[in-house]
C-alpha positions as CSV (number, residue, x, y, z in Angstrom):
1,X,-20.9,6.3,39.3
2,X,-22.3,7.0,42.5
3,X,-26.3,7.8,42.4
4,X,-26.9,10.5,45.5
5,X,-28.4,9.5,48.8
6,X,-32.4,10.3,49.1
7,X,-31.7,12.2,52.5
8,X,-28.5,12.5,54.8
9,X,-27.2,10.0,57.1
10,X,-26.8,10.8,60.5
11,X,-24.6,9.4,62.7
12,X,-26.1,9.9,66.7
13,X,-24.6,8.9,69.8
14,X,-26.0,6.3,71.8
15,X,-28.8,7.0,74.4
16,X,-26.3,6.0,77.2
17,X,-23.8,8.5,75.8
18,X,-26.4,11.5,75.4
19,X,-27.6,11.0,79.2
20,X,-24.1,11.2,80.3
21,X,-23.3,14.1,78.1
22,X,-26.3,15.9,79.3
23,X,-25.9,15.6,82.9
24,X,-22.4,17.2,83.1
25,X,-21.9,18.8,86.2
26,X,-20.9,22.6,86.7
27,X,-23.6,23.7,84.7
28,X,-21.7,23.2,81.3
29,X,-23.6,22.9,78.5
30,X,-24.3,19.6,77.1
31,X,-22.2,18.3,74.0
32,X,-24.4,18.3,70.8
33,X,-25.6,14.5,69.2
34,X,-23.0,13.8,66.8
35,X,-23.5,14.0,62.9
36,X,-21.8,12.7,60.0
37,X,-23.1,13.2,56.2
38,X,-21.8,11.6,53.6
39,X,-20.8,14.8,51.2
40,X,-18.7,13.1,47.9
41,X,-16.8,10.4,47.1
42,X,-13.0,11.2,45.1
43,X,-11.2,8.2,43.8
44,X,-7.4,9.9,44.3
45,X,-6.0,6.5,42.5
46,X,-7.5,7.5,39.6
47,X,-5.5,8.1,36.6
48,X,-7.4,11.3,36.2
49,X,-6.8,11.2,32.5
50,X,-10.3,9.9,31.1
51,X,-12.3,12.4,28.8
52,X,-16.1,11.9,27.7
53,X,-16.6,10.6,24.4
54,X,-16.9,12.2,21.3
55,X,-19.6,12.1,18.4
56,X,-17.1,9.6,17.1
57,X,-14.1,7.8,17.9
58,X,-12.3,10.8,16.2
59,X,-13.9,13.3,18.3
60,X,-12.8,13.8,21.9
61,X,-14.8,15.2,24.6
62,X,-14.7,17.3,27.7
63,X,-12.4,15.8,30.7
64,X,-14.0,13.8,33.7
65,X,-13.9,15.7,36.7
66,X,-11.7,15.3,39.7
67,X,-14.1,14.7,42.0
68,X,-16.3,11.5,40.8
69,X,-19.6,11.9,43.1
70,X,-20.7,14.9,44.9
71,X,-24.3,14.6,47.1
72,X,-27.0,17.1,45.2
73,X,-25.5,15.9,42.0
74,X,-26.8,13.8,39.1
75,X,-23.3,13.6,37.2
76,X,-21.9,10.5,37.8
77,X,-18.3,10.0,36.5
78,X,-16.1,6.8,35.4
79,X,-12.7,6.1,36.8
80,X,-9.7,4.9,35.3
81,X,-6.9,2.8,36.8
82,X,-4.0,1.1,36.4
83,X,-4.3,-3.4,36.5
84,X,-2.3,-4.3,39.5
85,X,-2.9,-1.4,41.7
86,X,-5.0,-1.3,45.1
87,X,-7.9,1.6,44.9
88,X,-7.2,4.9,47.1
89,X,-10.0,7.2,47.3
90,X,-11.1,10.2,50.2
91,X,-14.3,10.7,51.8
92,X,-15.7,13.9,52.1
93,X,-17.6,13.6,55.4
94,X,-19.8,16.6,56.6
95,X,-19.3,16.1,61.0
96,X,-21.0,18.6,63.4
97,X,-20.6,18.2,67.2
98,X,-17.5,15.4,67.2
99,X,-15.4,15.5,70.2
100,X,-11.8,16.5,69.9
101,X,-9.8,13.0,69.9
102,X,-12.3,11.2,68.3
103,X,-11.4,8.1,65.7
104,X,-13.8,7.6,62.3
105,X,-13.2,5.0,61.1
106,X,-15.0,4.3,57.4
107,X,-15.4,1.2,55.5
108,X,-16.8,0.5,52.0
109,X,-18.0,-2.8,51.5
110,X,-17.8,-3.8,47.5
111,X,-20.9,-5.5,46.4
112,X,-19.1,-7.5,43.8
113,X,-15.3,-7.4,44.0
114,X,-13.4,-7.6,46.7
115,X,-10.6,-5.9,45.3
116,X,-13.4,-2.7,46.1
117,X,-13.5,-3.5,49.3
118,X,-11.9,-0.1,51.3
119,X,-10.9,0.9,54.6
120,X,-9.3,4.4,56.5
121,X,-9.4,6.1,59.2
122,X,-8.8,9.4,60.8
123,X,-8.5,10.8,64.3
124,X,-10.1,14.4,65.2
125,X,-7.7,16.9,66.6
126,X,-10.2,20.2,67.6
127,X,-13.9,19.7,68.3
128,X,-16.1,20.0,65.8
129,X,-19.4,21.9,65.9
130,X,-20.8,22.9,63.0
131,X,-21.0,21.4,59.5
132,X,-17.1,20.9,59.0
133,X,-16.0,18.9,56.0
134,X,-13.1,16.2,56.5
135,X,-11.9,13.8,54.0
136,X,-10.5,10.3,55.3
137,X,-8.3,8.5,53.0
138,X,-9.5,4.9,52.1
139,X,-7.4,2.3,50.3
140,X,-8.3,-1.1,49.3
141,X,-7.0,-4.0,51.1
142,X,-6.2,-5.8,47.7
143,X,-4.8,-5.0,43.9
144,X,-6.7,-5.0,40.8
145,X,-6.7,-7.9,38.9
146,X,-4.3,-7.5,35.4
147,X,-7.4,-10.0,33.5
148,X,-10.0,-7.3,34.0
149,X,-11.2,-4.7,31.8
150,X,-13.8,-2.8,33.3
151,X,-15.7,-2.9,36.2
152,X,-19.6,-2.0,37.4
153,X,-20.0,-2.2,41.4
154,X,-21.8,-0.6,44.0
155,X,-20.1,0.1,47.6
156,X,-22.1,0.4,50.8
157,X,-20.2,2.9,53.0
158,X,-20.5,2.7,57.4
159,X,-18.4,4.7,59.9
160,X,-17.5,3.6,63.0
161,X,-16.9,6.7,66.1
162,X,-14.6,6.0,68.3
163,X,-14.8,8.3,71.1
164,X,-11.5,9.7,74.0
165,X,-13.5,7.9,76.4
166,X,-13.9,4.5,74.0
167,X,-16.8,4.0,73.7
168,X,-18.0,3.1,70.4
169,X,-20.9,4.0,67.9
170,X,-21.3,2.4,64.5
171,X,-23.9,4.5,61.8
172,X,-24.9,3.2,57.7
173,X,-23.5,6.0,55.6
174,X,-25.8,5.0,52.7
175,X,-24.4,3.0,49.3
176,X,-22.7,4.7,46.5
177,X,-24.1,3.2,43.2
178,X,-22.9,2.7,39.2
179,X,-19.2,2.8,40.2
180,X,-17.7,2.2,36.7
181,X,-14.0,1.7,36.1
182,X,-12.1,1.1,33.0
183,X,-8.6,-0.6,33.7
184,X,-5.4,-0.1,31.9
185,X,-1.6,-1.1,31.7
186,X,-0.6,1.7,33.8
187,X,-1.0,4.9,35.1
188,X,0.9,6.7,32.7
189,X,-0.1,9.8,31.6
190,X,0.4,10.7,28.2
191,X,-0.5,13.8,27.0
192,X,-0.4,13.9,23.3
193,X,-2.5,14.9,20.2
194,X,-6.3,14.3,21.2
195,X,-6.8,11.2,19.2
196,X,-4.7,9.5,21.4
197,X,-6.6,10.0,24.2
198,X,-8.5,7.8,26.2
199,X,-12.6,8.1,26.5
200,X,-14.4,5.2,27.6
201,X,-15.3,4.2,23.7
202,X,-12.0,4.4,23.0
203,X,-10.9,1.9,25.2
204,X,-13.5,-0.7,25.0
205,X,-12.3,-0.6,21.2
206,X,-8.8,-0.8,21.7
207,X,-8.9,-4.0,24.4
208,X,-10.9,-5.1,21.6
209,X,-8.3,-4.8,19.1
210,X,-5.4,-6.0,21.6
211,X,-6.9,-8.7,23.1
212,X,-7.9,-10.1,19.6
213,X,-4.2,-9.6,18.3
214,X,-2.3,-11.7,21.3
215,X,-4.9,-13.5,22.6
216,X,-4.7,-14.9,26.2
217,X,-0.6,-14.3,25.8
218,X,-0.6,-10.9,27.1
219,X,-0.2,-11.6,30.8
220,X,3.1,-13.7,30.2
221,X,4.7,-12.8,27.1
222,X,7.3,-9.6,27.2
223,X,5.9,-6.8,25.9
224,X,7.8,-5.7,22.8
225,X,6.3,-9.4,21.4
226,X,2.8,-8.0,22.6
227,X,3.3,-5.2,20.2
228,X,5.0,-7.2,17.5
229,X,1.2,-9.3,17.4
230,X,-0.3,-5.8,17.5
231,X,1.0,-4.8,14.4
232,X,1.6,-8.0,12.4
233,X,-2.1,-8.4,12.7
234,X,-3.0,-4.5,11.9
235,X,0.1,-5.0,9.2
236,X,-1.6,-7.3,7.5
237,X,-4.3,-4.8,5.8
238,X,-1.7,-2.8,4.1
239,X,-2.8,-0.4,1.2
240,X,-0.4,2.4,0.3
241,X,-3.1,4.8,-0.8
242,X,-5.4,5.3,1.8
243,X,-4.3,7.6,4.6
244,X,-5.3,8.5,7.6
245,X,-4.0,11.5,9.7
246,X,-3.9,11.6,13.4
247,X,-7.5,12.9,13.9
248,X,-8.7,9.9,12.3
249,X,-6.4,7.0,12.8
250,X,-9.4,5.1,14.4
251,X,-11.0,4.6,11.4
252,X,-8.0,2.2,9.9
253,X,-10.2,-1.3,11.0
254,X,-13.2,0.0,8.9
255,X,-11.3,-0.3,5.9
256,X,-10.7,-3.8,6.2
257,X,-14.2,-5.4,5.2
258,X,-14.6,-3.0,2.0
259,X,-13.0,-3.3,-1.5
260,X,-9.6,-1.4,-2.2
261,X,-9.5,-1.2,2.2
262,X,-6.5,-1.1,4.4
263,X,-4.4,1.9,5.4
264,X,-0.9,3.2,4.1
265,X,2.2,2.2,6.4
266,X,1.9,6.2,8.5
267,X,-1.9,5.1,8.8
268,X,-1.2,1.9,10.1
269,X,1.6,3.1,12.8
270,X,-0.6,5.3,13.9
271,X,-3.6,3.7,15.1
272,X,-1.2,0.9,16.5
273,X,-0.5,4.1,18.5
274,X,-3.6,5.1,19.3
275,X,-4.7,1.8,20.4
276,X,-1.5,1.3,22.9
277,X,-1.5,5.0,24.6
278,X,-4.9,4.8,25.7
279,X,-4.1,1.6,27.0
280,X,-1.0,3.1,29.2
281,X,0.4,0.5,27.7
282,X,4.3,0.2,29.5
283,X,7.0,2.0,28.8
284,X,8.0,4.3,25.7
285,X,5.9,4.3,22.7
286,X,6.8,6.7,19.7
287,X,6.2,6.6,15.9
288,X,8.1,7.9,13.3
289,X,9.2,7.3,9.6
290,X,12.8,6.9,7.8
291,X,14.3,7.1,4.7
292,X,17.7,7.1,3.3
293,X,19.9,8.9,1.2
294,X,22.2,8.3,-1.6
295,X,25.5,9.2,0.2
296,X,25.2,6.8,3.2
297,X,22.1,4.0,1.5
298,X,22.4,1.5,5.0
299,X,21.7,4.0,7.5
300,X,18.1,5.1,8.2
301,X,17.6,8.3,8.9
302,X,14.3,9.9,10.4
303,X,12.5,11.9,8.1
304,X,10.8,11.4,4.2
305,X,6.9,12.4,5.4
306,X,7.5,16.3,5.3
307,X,11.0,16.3,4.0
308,X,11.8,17.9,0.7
309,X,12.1,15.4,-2.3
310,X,15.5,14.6,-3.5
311,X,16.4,14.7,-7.3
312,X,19.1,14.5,-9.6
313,X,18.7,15.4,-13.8
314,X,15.4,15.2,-13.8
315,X,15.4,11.6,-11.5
316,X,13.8,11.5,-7.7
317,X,15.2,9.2,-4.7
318,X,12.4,6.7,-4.1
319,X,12.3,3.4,-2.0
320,X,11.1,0.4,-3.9
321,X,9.0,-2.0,-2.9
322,X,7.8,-5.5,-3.7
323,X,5.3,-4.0,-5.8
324,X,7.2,-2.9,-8.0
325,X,7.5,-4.3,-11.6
326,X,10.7,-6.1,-11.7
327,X,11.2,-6.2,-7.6
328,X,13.4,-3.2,-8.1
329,X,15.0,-3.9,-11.1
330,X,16.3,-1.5,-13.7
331,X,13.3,-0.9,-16.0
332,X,10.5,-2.5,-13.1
333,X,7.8,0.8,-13.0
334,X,6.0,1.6,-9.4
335,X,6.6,0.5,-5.6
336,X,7.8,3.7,-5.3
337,X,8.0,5.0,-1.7
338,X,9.2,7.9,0.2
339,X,9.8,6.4,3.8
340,X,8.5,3.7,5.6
341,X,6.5,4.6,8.9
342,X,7.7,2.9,12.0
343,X,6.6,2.4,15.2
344,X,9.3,2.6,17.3
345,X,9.0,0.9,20.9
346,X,11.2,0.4,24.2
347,X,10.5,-1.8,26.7
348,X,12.5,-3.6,29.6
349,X,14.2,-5.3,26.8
350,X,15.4,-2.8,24.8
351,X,13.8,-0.5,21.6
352,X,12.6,-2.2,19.0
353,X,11.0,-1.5,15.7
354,X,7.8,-2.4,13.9
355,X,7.6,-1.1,10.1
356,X,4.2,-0.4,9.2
357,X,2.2,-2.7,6.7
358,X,4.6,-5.5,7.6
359,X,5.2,-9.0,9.8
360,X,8.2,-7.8,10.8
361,X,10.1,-6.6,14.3
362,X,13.5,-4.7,13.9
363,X,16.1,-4.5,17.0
364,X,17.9,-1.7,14.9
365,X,16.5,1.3,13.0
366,X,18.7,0.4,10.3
367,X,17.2,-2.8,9.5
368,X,13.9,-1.1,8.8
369,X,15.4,-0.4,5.1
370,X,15.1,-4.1,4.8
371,X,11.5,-4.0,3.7
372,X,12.5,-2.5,0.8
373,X,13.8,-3.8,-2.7
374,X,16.3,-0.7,-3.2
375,X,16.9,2.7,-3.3
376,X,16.7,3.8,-6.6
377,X,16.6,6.9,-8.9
378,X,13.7,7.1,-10.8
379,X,11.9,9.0,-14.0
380,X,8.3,9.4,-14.5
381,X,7.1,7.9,-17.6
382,X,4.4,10.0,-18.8
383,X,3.0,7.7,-21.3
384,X,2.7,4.7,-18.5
385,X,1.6,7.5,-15.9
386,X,3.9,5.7,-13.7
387,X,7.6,5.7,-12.0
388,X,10.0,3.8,-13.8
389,X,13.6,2.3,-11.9
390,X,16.0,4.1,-13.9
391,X,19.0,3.7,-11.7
392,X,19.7,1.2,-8.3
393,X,21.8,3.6,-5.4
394,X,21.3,0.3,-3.3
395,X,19.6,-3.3,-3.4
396,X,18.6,-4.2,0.3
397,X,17.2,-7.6,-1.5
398,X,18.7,-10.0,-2.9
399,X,17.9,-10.4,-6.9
400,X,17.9,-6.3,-7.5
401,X,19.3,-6.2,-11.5
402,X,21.6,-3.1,-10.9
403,X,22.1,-0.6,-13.8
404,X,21.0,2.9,-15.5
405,X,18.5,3.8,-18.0
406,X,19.7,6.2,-20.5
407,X,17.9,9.0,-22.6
408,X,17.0,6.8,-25.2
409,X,16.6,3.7,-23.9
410,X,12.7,4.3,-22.3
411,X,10.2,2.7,-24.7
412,X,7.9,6.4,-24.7
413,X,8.7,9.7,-24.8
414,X,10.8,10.8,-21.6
415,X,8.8,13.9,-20.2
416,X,9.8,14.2,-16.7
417,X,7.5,16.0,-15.3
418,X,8.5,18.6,-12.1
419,X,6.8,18.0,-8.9
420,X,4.7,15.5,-9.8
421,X,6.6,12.4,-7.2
422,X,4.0,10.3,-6.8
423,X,1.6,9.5,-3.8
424,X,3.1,9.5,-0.5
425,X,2.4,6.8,1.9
């Protein structure tokens, strides 16, 4: 961010000043020239959050330091900071011979934003005399812009010495180079599995994927309507058979330009939630999956991904889809689901929730069981190699021919076949 200075800038006292300080009576020694080094630069406001990239967007990384610049260092490291939000930083000057009572007052002058522009001050309270690091806190006079996404500036630093007596000295502390920052939402932290973490890779491609989803809306609309276009357009390459586990939840868009692509309903929560914590995207952001049971059909309960399967005479609890045969109907073969991921949001509006693979946005967990045809009990049909409705529990659609299929009334040979319950989403 900040490429070193080629020597070290010295800040000396004016001619007048070292005469006077020279010819002080009683014998007393004369006050050394003033000094003041530039010694690192550490943006306090930032985030603090940011890790390197990966080989991949799946791969995460080692975490930026605290510290960004540092003099006698080639590591330069990017910032990350929340839209909205004036930049606070602390210089690390190195002073030798600075007069007890003594004001410094440093400015950093951006080269292209103004919202870079920074200012503090401090006041000595001993005498300083030899190589004594102090740090004066800097803030910027104005917030950063929401619009922006990153930003590549330089700052050129002065201090200003303000000595007990008044007078005053002004020194060039030298210009800190390749600031970088990346700006986000907020500056939550969220510390969660590393795939949802931010490097700089990672959130280039999700501004990519959010801007491209709601547009120019996202400064005025409310947020849970931000998130609805998130996943209505993420929902709309749906494909129950490809999965994708946290490590790799970036990888869902790459499916989308190849035969047989898209991602399975988990999948597709997921890298909606990828995409939205590295963002520090407002408020609280969770995902999850439900299913129901037989006993009480309307009410969604959270589980199906690692819960054990339910059965019944040889018949397994499924959810049924649109694809299945007859929409859910007695008879209709495949659709057969064991929960619905969800990606389950609250906002300054209230929770809501956004079933994965669909258009749709749910004020109420319960209404998530509305993507589905029915909960049904279902036999496996080895001839057909597939599930096949043999009894509706509950239609959640309208048109869902209720029913039973008895021993004798499947068209092959009724083999059911123990733990073999079909592909989970």
């Amino acid at each position: 961010m900040c490429a070193p200075a080629p020597s070290p800038f010295h800040f000396a006292l004016s001619p007048v000043m070292a005469a006077i300080a020279a010819s002080m009576v009683l014998g007393a020694e004369a006050s050394p020239v003033p000094e003041v080094n530039l010694e690192a630069l550490d943006f306090v406001s930032n985030v603090h959050n940011l890790y390197r990239d990966g080989a991949r967007l799946s791969s995460l990384g080692d975490k930026y330091p605290l510290i960004e610049w540092q003099r006698g260092s080639d590591a330069v490291a990017p910032i990350m900071h929340a839209a909205d939000k004036p930049v606070q930083a602390e210089i690390v000057l190195q002073l030798r011979g600075v007069r007890p009572g003594s004001k410094l007052v440093v400015t950093g002058e951006s080269d292209a934003f103004l919202t870079l522009d920074l200012k503090g001050e401090i006041t000595l309270s001993g005498f300083v005399e030899e190589n004594e690091l102090v740090r004066v806190p800097v803030i910027a006079s104005r917030n950063l812009a929401k619009g922006l996404k990153k930003m590549e500036d330089k700052i050129r630093w002065k201090v200003e010495l303000i000595q007990p007596s008044g007078e005053r000295s002004e020194a060039d502390l030298g210009t800190t180079t390749g600031i970088t920052c990346y700006l986000v939402f907020t500056d939550i932290v969220r510390e969660g599995h590393h795939g949802y973490r931010p490097t700089p890779k990672r959130i280039e491609h999700a501004y990519s994927r959010f801007t491209s989803a709601t547009g120019n809306l996202e400064l005025q609309t409310p947020t849970h309507e931000q998130v609805h276009s998130l996943s209505k357009q993420v929902g709309r390459y749906y494909n129950p058979v490809n999965h994708f586990n946290d490590d790799n939840a970036w990888f869902v868009p790459g499916t989308w330009g190849v035969r047989g692509g898209g991602a399975s309903c988990i999948s597709i929560v997921r890298y909606c939630n990828a995409i939205l914590q590295v963002l520090g995207y407002p408020g609280t952001i969770r995902m999850d999956a439900v299913w129901a049971r037989p006993e009480n059909p309307t009410t969604a309960q959270i589980g199906g991904i690692d819960s054990p399967d339910v059965t019944k005479n040889g018949l397994k609890l499924f959810l049924v889809d649109n694809r299945n045969s007859r929409n859910g109907s007695v008879g209709g073969y495949g659709g057969m689901n064991n929960y619905e991921g969800v990606l389950i949001y609250t906002g300054d509006k209230g929770t809501y929730y956004f079933p994965g693979g669909t258009q749709y946005m749910y004020s109420s967990i319960n209404q998530v069981l509305l993507v589905f045809r029915a909960l049904v009990w279902a036999r496996w049909d080895s001839r057909a190699q597939q599930w096949q409705v043999a009894q509706v529990v509950h239609a959640y659609q309208g048109g869902v021919r209720s029913g039973s299929i008895g021993p004798g009334d499947s068209m092959y040979e009724d083999r059911v076949r123990f733990g073999l319950f079909g592909r989970r989403r």
